[in-house]
C-alpha positions in Angstrom: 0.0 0.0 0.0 2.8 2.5 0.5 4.6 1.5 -2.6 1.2 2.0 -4.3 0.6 5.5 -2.7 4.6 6.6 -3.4 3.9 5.4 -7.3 0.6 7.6 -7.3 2.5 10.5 -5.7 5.2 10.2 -8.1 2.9 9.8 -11.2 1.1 13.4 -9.6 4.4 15.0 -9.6 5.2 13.8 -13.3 1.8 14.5 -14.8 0.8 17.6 -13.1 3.7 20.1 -14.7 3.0 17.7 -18.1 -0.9 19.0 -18.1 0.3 22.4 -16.9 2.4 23.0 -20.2 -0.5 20.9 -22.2 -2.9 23.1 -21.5 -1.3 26.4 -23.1 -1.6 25.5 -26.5 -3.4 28.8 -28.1 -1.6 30.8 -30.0 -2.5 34.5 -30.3 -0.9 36.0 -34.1 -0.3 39.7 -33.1 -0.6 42.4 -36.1 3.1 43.2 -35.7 4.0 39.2 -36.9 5.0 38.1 -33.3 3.1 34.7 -32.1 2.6 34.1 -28.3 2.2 30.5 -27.1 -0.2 30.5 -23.7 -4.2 30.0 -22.7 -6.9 32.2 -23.4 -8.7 32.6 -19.7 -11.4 35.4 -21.3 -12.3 38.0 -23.2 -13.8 41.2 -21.5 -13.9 45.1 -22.3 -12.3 44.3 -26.2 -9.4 43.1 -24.1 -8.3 39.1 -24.7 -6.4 37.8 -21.0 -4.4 35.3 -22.2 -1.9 33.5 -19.8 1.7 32.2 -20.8 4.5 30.5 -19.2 7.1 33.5 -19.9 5.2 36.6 -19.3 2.4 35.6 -16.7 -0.8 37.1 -18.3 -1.1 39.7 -20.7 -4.3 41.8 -21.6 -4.3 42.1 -25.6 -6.5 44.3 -27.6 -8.6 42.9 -29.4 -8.0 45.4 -32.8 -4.1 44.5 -32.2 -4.4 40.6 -32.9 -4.1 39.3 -36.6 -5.1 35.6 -35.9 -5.6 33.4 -32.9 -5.1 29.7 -33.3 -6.9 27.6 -30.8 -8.7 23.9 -30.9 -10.6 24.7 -27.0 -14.6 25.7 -27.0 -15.5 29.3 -25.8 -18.9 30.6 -24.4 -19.9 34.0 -25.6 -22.2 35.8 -24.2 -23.7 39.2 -26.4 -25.1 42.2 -25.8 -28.9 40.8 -26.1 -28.4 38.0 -23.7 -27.6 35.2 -26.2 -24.7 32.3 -25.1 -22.8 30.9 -27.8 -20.6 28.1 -27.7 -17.9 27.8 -30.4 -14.2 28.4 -31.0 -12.6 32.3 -31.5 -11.3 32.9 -34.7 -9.8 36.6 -35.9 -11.6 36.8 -39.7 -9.2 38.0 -42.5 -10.5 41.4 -42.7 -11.3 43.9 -40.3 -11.6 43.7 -36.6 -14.2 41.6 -35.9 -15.0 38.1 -34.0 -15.6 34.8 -35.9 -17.3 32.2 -33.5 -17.3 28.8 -35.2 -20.0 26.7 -34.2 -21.8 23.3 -34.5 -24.2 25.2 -36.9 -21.6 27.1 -38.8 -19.6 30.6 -38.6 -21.0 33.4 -36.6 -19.6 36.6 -37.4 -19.8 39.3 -34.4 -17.8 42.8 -33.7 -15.9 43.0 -30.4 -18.9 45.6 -29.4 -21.2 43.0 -29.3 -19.7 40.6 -27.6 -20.0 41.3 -23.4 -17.7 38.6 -22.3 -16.1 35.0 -23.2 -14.2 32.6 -21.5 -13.2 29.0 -22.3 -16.1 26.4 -21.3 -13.4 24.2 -19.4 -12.8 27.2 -17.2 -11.5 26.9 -13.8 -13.0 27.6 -10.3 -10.4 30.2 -9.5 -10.6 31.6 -13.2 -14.5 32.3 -12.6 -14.0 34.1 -8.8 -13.0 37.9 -8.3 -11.7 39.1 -5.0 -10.9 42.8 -3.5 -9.4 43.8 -0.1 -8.9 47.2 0.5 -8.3 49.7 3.8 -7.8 53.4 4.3 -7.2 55.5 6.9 -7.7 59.7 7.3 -6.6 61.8 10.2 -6.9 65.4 10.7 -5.0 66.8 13.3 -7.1 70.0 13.9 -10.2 67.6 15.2 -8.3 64.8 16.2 -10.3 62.4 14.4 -9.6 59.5 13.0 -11.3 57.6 10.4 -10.8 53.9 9.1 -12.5 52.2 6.5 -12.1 48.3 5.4 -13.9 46.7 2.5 -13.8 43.2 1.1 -16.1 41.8 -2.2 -15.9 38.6 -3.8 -17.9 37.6 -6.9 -18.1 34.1 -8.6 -19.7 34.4 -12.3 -20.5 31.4 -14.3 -23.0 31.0 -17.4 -26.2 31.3 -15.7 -25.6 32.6 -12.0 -23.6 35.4 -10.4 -22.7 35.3 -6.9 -21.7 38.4 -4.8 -21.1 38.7 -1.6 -19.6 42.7 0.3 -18.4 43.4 3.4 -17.0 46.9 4.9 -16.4 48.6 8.1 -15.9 52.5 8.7 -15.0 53.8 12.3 -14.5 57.0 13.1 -12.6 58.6 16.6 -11.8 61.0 18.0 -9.0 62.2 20.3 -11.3 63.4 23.2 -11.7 60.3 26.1 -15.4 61.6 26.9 -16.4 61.4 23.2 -17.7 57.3 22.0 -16.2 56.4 18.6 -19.0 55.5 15.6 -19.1 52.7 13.7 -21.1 51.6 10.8 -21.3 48.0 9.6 -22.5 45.8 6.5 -22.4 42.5 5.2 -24.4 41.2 2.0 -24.8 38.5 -0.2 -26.6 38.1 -3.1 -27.4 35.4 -5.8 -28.4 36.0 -9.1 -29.7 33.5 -11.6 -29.7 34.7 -15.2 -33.8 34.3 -17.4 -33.7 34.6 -20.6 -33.9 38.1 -22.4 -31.5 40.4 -20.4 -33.7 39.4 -17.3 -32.5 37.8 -13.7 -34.1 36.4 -10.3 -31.7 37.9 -6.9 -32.1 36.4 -3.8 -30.4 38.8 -1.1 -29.7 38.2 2.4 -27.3 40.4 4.7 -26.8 42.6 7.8 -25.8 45.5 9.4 -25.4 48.3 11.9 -25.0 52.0 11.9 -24.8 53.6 15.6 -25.6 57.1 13.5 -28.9 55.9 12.6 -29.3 53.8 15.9 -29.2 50.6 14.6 -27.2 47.8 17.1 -28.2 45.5 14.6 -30.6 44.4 11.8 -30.9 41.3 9.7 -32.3 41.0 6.2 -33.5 38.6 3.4 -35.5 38.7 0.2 -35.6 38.4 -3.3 -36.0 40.6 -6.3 -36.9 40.5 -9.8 -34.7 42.5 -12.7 -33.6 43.3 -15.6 -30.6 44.4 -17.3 -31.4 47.3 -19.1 -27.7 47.9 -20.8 -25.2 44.8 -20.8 -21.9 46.0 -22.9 -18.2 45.0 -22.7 -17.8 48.2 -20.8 -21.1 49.1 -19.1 -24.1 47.5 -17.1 -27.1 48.3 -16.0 -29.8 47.0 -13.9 -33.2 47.8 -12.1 -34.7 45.2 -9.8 -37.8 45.6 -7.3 -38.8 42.8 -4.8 -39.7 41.7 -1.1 -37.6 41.8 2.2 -38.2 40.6 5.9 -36.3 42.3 8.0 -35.3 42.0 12.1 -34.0 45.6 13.7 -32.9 45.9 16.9 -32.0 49.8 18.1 -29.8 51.1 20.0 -32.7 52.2 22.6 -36.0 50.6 21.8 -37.7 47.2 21.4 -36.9 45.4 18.3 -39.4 45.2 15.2 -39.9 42.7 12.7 -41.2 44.4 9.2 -41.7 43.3 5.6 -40.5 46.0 3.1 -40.6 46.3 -0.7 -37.2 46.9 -2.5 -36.6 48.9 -5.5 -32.6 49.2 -6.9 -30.8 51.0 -9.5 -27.1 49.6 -10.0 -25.1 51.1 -12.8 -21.3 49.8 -13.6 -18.2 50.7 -16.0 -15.2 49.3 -16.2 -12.6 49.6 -18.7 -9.6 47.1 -19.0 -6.9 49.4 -20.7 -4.1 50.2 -19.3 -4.9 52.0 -16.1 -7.9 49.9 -15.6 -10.7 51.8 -13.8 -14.2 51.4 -12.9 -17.2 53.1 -11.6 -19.6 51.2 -9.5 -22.6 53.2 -8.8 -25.6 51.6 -6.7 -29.3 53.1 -5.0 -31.6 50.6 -3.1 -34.9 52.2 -1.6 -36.9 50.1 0.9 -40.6 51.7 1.7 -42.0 49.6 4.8 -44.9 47.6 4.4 -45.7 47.5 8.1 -44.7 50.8 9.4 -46.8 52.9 6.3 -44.9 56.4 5.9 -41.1 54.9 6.7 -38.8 54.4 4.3 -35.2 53.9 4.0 -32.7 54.3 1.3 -29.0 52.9 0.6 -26.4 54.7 -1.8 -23.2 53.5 -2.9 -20.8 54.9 -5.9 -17.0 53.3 -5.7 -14.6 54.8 -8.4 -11.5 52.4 -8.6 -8.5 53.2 -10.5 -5.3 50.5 -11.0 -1.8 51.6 -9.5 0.3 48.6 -10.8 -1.0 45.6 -11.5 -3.3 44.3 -9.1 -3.2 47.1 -6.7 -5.6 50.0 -7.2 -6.6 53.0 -5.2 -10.4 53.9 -4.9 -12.5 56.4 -3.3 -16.4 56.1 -2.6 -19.0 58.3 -1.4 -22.2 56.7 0.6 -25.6 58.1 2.3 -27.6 56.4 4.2 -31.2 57.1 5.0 -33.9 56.0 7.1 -37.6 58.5 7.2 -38.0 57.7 10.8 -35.5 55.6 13.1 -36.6 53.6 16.0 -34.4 55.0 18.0 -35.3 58.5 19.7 -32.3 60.0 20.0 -30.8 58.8 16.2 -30.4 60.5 13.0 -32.1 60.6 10.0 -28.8 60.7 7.5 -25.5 59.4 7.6 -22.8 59.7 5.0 -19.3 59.6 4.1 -16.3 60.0 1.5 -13.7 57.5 1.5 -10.6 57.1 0.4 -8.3 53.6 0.0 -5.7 51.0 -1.1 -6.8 47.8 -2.2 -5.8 44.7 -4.2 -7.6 42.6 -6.4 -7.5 39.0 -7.5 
């Protein structure tokens, strides 16, 4: 048995580096003559990510490659919510896409085409991770103001899950004078319908001593629709249902059902420095408590450093009509700024 288990070990150690090289066999046939030997791991924002052994990856333009020789299946996925599933060809004029399929040659331009990526994709080729953190200090006040973030994002064919995290604290030099804290975790799960329309299921909480929340819990679902899906812009609408628990910071605690209504509108652009805009409003009118409502804004604007690490700065307001807690505030908002890295 430990022969056996050495031999498997050993045949591990022998194949794995063997499939390793295997796998790169595309060849990308840049305008300038040169030919690069590596994987294609996707095609987003007219940009083609294709990994190699000697470079690490490279981001191509699209316009800039002549010809692309490749044997592996891709799934693209266009502008008007159609999948195709077919092999990436360069045509011999112009700067367009050739897709051959089992029912023949589909000719699209890199406008129309929102994203591919090879149908044998990877687990870790699919997921998208940021970490990020910030800190401001003005001596004049004597306050001090932190801010931690962290998003991941796992995108397949038919389902996109999210999930957000951040902190913000704010001190101040003073002893007598409590430090405030706001709080949120979220998750969501989309499940793509057919005609630029999705399902969301949401579930998350948070806390904002501003607004005198200790604590309140969430879940729901939502119905949308993308209303613009490019290589470099989306956008959705989505309205729904959500129970929610809230417990204040000086009352009794109060389970309500509110509807949900969102906005969510993103850019990014892939060249060279890659930036992105991610700009979102959710608006919850109670169900239970007629007359309260409260409304969540977001809008990130990221911008790449070097590769990998970006800097970003976002603005948020909070909003809640009237707060079960006497003593708490209608708004809160902020600007922050900070460092992150992406994966």
């Amino acid at each position: 048995m430990l022969r056996l288990a050495q031999l498997f070990c050993l045949v591990l150690l022998l194949v794995g580096p063997v499939a390793a090289i295997a796998d790169k066999t595309d060849v990308v046939i840049l305008s300038n003559g040169d030919k690069i030997t590596g994987e294609i791991k996707s095609l987003e924002a007219g940009q083609l990510e294709f990994k190699t052994d000697t470079m690490g990856t490279v981001y191509i333009e699209w316009r800039f490659i002549d010809d692309i020789i490749s044997s592996k299946y891709q799934t693209v996925e266009t502008t008007t919510g159609e999948r195709y599933l077919g092999r990436m060809q360069k045509p011999e004029e112009g700067e367009g896409i050739s897709l051959v399929t089992a029912n023949g040659t589909l000719e699209l331009q890199p406008s129309e085409v929102v994203a591919a990526w090879p149908v044998e994709a990877t687990v870790w080729d699919k997921m998208n991770i940021d970490l990020s953190a910030g800190i401001d200090y003005a001596k004049s006040t004597e306050i001090t103001n932190l801010n931690f973030a962290g998003s991941f994002s796992y995108l397949t064919e038919n389902r996109l899950l999210e999930a957000n995290g951040s902190s913000y604290v704010t001190r101040q030099g003073s002893d007598d004078v409590d430090e405030q804290t706001k709080q949120s975790l979220t998750v969501a799960y989309q499940y793509f319908l057919p005609s630029l329309r999705f399902r969301t299921y949401m579930a998350g909480l948070e806390s904002n001593e501003a607004l005198g929340v200790d604590l309140r819990i969430y879940a729901g679902g939502a119905i949308g629709q993308y209303f613009t899906k490019t290589n470099r812009t989306w956008f959705t609408g989505q309205a729904g249902l959500v129970v929610s628990q809230e417990n204040p910071k000086d009352a009794e605690s109060e389970l309500s059902v509110e509807a949900v209504g969102g906005l969510r509108h993103r850019y990014f652009r892939y060249a060279h420095p890659k930036r992105s805009w991610d700009t979102q409003l959710l608006v919850y009118p109670s169900l239970t408590d007629f007359g309260r409502w409260r409304a969540d804004f977001t809008s990130t604007f990221k911008l790449e450093i070097v590769s990998d690490l970006y800097w970003s700065m976002q603005a948020y307001l909070n909003y809640d009509s009237d707060p079960l807690s006497q003593d708490a505030e209608t708004t809160d908002y902020g600007l922050t700024s900070s460092v992150g890295w992406t994966y």
